[in-house]
KEKOLDO-997217 format. One record per residue (C-alpha): x, y, z; residue in three letters; residue number from 1. Coordinates in nm, 4 decimals, always signed. Layout:
N
pt east->X	north->Y	up->Z	r->ala	k->NUM $
...
REM end
This chain:
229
pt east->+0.5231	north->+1.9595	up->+3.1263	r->unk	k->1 $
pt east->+0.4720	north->+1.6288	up->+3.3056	r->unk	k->2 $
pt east->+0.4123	north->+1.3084	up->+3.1156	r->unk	k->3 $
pt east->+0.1789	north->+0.9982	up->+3.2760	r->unk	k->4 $
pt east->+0.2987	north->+0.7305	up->+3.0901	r->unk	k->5 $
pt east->+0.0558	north->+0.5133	up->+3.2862	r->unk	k->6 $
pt east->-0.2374	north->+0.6012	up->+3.0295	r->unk	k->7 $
pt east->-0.0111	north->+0.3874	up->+2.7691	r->unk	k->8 $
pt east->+0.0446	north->+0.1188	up->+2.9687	r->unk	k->9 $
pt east->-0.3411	north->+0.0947	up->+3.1036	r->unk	k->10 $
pt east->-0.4568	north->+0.0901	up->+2.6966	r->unk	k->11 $
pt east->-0.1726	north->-0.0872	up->+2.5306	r->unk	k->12 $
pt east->-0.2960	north->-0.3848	up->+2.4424	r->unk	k->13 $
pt east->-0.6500	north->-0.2321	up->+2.3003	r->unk	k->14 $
pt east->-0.3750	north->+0.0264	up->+2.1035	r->unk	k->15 $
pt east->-0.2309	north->-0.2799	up->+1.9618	r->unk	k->16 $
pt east->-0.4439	north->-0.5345	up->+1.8663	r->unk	k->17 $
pt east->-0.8190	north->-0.3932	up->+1.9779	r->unk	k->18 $
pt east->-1.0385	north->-0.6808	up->+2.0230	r->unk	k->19 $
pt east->-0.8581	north->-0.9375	up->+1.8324	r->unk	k->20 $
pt east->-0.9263	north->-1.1755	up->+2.1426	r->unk	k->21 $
pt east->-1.3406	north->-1.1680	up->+2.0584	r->unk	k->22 $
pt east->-1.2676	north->-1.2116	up->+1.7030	r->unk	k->23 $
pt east->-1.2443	north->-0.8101	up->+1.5839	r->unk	k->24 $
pt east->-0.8625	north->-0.7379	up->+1.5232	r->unk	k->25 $
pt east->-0.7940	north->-0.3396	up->+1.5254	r->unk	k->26 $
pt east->-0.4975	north->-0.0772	up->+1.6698	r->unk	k->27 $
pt east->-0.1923	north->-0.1682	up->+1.5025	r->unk	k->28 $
pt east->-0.2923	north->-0.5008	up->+1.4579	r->unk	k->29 $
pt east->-0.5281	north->-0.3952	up->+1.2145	r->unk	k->30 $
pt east->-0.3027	north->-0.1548	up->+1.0311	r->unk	k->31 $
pt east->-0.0576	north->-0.3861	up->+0.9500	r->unk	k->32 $
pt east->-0.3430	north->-0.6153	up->+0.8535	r->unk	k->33 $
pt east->-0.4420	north->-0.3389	up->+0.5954	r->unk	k->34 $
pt east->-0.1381	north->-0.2267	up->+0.4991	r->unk	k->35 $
pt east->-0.0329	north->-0.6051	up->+0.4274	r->unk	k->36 $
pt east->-0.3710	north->-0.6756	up->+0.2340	r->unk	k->37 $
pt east->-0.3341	north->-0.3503	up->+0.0113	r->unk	k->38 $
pt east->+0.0579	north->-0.3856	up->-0.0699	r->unk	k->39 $
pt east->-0.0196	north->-0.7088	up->-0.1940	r->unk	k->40 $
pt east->-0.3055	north->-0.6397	up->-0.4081	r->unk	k->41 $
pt east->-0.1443	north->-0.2990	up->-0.5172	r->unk	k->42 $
pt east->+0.1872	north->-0.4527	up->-0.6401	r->unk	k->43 $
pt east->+0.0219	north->-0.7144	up->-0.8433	r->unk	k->44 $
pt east->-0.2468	north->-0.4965	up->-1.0183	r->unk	k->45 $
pt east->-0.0036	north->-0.2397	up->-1.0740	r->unk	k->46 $
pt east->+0.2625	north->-0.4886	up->-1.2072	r->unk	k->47 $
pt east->-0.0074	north->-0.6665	up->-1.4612	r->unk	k->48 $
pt east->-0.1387	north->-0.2831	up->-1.5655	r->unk	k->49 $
pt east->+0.2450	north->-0.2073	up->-1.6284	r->unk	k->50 $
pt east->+0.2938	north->-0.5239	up->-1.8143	r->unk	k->51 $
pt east->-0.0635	north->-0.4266	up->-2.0405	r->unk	k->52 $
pt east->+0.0996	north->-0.1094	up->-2.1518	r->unk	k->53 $
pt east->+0.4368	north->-0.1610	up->-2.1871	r->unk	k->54 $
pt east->+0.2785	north->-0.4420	up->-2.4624	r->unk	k->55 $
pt east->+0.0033	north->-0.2153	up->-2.6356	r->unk	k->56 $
pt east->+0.1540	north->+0.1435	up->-2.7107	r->unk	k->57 $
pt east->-0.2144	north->+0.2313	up->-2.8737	r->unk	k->58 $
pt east->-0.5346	north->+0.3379	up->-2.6908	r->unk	k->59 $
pt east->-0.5205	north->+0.0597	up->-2.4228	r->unk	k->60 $
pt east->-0.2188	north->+0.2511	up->-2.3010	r->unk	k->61 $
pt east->-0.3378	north->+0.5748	up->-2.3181	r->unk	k->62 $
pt east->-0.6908	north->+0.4568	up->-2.1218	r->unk	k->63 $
pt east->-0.4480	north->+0.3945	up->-1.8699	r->unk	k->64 $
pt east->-0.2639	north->+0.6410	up->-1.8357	r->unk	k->65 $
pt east->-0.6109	north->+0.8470	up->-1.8260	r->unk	k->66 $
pt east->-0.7426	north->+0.6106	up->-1.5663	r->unk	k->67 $
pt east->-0.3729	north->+0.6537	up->-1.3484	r->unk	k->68 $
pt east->-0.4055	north->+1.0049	up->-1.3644	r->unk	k->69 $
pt east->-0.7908	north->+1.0019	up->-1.2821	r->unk	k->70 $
pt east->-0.6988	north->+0.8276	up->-0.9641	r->unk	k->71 $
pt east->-0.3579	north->+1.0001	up->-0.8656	r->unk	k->72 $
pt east->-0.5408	north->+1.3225	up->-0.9075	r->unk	k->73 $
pt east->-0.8043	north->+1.2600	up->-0.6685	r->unk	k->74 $
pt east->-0.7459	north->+1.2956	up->-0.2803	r->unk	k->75 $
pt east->-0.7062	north->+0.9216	up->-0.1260	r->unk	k->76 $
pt east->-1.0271	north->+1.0245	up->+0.1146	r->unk	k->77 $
pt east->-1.2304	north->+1.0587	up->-0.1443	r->unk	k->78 $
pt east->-1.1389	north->+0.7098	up->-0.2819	r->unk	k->79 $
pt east->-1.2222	north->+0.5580	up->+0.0795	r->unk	k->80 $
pt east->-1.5654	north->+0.7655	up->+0.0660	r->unk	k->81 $
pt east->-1.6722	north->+0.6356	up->-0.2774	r->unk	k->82 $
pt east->-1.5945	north->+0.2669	up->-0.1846	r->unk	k->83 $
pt east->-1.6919	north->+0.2541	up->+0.1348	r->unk	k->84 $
pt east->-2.0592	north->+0.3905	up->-0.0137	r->unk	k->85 $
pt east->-2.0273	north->+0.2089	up->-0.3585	r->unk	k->86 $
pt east->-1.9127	north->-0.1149	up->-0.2934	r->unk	k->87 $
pt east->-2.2483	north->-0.2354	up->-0.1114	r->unk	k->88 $
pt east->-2.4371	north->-0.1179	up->-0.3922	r->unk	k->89 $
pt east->-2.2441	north->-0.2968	up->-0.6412	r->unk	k->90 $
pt east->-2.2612	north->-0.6125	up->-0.4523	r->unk	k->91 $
pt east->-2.5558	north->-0.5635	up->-0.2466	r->unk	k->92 $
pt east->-2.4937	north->-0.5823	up->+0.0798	r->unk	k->93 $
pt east->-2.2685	north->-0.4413	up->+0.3163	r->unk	k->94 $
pt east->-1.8758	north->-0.4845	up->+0.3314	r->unk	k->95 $
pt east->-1.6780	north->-0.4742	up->+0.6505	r->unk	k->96 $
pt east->-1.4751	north->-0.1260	up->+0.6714	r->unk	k->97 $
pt east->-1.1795	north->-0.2684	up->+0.6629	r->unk	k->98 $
pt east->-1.2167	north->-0.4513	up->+0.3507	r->unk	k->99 $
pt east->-1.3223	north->-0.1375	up->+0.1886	r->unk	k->100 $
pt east->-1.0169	north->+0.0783	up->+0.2854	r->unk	k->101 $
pt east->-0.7950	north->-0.2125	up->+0.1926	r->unk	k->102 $
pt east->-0.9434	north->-0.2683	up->-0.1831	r->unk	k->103 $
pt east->-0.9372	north->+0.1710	up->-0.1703	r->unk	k->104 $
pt east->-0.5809	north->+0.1703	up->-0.1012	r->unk	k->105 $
pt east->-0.4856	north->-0.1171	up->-0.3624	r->unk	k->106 $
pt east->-0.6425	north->+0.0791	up->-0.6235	r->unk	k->107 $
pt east->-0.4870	north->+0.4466	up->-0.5274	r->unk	k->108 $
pt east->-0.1431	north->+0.2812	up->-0.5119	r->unk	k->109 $
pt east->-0.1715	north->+0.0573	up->-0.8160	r->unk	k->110 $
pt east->-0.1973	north->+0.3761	up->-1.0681	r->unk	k->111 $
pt east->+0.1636	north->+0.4522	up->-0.8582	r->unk	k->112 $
pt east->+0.3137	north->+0.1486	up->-0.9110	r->unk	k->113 $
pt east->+0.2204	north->+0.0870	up->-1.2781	r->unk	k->114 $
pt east->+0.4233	north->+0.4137	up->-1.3208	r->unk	k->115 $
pt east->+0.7407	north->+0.2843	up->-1.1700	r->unk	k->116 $
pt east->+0.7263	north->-0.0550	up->-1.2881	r->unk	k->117 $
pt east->+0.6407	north->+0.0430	up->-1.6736	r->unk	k->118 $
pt east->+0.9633	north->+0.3128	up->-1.6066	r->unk	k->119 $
pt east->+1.1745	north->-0.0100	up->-1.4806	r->unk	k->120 $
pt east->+1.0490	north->-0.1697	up->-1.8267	r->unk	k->121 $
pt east->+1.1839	north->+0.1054	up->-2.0707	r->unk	k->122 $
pt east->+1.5008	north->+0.1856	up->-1.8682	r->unk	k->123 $
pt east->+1.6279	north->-0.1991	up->-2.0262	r->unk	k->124 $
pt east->+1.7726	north->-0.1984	up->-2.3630	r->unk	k->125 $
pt east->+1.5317	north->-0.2298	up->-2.6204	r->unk	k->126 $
pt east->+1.7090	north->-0.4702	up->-2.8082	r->unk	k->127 $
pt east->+1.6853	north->-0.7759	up->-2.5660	r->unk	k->128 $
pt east->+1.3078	north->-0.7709	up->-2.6301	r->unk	k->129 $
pt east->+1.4169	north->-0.8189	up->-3.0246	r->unk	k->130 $
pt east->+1.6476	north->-1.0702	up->-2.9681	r->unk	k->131 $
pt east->+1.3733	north->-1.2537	up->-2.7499	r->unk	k->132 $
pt east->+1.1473	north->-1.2364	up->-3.0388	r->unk	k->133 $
pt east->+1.3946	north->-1.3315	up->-3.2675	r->unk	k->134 $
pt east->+1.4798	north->-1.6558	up->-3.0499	r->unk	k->135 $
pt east->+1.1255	north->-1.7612	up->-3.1161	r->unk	k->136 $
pt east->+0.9906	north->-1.6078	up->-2.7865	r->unk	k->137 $
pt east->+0.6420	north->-1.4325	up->-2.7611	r->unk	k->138 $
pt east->+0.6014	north->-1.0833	up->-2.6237	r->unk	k->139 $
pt east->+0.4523	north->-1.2084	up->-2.2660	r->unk	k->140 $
pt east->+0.7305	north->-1.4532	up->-2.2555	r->unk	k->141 $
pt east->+0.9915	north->-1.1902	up->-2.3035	r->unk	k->142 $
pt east->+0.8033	north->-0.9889	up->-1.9981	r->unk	k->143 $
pt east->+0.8013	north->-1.2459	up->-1.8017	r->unk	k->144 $
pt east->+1.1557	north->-1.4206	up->-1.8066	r->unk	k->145 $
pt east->+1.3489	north->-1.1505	up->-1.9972	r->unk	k->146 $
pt east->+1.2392	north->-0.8034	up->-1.8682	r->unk	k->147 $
pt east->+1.0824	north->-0.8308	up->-1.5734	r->unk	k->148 $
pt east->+1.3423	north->-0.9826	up->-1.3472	r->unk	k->149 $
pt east->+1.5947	north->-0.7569	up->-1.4503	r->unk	k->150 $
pt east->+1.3713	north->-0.4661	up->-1.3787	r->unk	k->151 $
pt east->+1.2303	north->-0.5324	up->-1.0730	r->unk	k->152 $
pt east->+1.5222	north->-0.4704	up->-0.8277	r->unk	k->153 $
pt east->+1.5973	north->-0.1573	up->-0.9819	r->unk	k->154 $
pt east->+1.2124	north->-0.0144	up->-0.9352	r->unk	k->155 $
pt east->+1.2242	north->-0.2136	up->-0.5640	r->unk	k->156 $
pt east->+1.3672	north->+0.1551	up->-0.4465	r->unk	k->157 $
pt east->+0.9878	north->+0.2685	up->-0.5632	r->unk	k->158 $
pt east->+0.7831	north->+0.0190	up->-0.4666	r->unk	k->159 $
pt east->+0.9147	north->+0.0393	up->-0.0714	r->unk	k->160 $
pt east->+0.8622	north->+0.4370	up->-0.1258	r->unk	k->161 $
pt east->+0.5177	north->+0.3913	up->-0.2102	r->unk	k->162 $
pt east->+0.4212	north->+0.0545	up->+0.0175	r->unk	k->163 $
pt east->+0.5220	north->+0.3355	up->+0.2926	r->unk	k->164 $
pt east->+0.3362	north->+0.5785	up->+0.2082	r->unk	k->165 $
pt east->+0.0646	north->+0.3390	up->+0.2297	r->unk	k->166 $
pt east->+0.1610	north->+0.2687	up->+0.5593	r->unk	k->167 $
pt east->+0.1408	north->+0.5954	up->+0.6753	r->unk	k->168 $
pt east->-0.2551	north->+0.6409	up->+0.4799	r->unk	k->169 $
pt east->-0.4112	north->+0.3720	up->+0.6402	r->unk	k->170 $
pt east->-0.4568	north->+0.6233	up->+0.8520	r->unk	k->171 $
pt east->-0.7792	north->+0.8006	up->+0.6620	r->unk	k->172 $
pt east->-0.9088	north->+0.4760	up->+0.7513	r->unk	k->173 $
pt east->-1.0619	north->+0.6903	up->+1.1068	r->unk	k->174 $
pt east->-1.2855	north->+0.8316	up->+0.8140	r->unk	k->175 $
pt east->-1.5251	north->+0.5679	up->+0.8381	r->unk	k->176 $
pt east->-1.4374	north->+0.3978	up->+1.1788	r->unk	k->177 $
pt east->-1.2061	north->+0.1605	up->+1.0675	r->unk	k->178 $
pt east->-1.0558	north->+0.0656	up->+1.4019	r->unk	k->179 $
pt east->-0.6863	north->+0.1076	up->+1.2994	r->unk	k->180 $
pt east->-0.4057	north->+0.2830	up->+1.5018	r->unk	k->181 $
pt east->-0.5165	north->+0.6012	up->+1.4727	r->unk	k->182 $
pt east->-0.8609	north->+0.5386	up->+1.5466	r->unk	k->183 $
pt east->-0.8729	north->+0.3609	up->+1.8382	r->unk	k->184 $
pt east->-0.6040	north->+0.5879	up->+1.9908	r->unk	k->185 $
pt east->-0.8285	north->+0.9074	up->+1.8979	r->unk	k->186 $
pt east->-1.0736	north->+0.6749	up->+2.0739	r->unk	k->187 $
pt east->-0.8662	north->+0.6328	up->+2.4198	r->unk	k->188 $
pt east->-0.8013	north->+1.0052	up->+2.3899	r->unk	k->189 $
pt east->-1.1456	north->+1.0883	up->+2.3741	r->unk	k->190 $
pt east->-1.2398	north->+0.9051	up->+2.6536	r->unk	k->191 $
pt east->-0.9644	north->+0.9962	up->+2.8854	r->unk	k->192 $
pt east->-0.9400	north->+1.3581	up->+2.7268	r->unk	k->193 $
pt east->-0.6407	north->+1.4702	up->+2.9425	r->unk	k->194 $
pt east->-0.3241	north->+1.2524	up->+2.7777	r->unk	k->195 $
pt east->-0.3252	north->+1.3764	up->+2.4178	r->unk	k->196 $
pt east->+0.0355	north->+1.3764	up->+2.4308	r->unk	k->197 $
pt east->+0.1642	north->+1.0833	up->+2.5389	r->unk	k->198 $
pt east->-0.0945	north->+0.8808	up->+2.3541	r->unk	k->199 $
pt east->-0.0331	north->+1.0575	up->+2.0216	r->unk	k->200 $
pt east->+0.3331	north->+1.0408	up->+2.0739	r->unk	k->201 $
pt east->+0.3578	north->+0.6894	up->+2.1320	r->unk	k->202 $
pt east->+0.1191	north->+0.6644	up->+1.8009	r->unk	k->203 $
pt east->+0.3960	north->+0.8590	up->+1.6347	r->unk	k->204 $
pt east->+0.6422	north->+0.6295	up->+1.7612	r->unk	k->205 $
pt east->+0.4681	north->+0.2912	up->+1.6151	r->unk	k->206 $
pt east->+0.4272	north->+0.4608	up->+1.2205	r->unk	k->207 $
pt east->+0.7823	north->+0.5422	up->+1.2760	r->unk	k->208 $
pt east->+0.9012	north->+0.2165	up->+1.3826	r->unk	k->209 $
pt east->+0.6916	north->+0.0237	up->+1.0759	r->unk	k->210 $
pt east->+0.7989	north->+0.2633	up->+0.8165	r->unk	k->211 $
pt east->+1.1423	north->+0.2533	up->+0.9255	r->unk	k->212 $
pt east->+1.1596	north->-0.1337	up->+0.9200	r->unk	k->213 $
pt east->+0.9942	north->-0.1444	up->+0.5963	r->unk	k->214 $
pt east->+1.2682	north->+0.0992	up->+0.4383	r->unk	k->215 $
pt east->+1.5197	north->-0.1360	up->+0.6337	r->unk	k->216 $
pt east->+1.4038	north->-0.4296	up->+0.4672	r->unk	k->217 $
pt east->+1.3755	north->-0.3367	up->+0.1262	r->unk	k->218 $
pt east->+1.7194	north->-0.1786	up->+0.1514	r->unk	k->219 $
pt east->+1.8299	north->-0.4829	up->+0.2948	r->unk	k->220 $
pt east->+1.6776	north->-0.6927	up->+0.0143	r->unk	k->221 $
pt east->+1.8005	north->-0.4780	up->-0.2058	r->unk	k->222 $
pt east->+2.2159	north->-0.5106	up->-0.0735	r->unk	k->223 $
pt east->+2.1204	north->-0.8636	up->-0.1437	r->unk	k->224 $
pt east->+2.0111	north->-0.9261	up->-0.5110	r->unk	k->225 $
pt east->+2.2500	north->-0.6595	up->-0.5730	r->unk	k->226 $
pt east->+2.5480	north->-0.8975	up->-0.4420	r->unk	k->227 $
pt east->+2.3471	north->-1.1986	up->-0.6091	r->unk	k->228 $
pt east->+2.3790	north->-1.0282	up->-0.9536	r->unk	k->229 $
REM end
């Protein structure tokens, strides 16, 4: 079999960045965009709804656990669907696509990461949260300077895992003709229709490459509060 690596380098700049020079980002551009946006939104939602029931053990806990569960349970294309239909109802007017699969993401990853950060939480000894109290602290306070920055480096493991996974799902974004990655590439395909291969393998290529640096990073970041501590 014969590869034309010519078709890559006649479409690489649309596979990157799309149309980012007339003001409408996509390729990879746009997934790292996404990927960026939800990550960001995913770690602080899930973080707060860890922090809610790691402080009320009651019914606000178990709602959340429900809701995690709901949401975990559901495939992530669905998610995208009901947003990307919902969302302009609930605010009356259109969103743009991307926005839609970024907020979709956030929420399908923030039911994971409330898991792993609320694990983080009850792996520390309990009684540092009573001597915390005892010192005249509140409960939030505790959380916040006691718990939570001993926790987080040992959930940071997690929270790569899942940020690349989400990597790798921005990819249901060609659902609704997001232009990410994979949907301008499925794009070039169909219009050239003779170079599946090498486009789809140099697609393969660029997931690889961002998941692998993420992994790198965190591992990285990891070596280095570990030799801080």
């Amino acid at each position: 079999m014969n590869f034309d690596w010519s078709v890559i380098l006649d479409n690489l700049t649309y596979l990157l960045w799309g149309r980012a020079a007339e003001g409408e980002p996509g390729g990879l551009l746009l997934t790292i965009m996404i990927a960026l946006g939800a990550g960001v939104i995913a770690l602080a939602l899930g973080v707060l709804l860890a922090a809610v029931a790691w402080r009320y053990s009651g019914w606000p806990r178990r709602l959340l656990f429900i809701w995690a569960e709901l949401i975990r349970g559901i495939p992530l294309i669905f998610v995208i669907f009901w947003l990307y239909f919902l969302l302009p109802v609930a605010f009356g007017h259109s969103l743009p696509g991307a926005v839609t699969v970024t907020l979709a993401l956030a929420w399908f990853t923030s039911a994971a990461v409330m898991h792993a950060t609320l694990a983080g939480l009850r792996a520390l000894p309990t009684g540092q949260v009573e001597d915390g109290l005892a010192s005249g602290l509140s409960h939030w306070h505790v959380l916040r300077l006691i718990l939570l920055p001993q926790a987080w480096p040992n959930v940071l493991p997690s929270w790569s895992g899942l940020l690349t996974s989400l990597i790798k799902d921005t990819s249901l974004a060609f659902i609704v003709n997001v232009p990410e990655l994979t949907t301008v590439s499925g794009q070039v395909n169909s219009r050239l229709q003779i170079y599946p291969a090498e486009i789809f393998l140099l697609i393969g290529a660029l997931y690889y490459v961002l998941c692998a640096s993420l992994t790198s990073l965190a591992a990285w970041f990891a070596r280095s509060v570990g030799a801080g501590r």
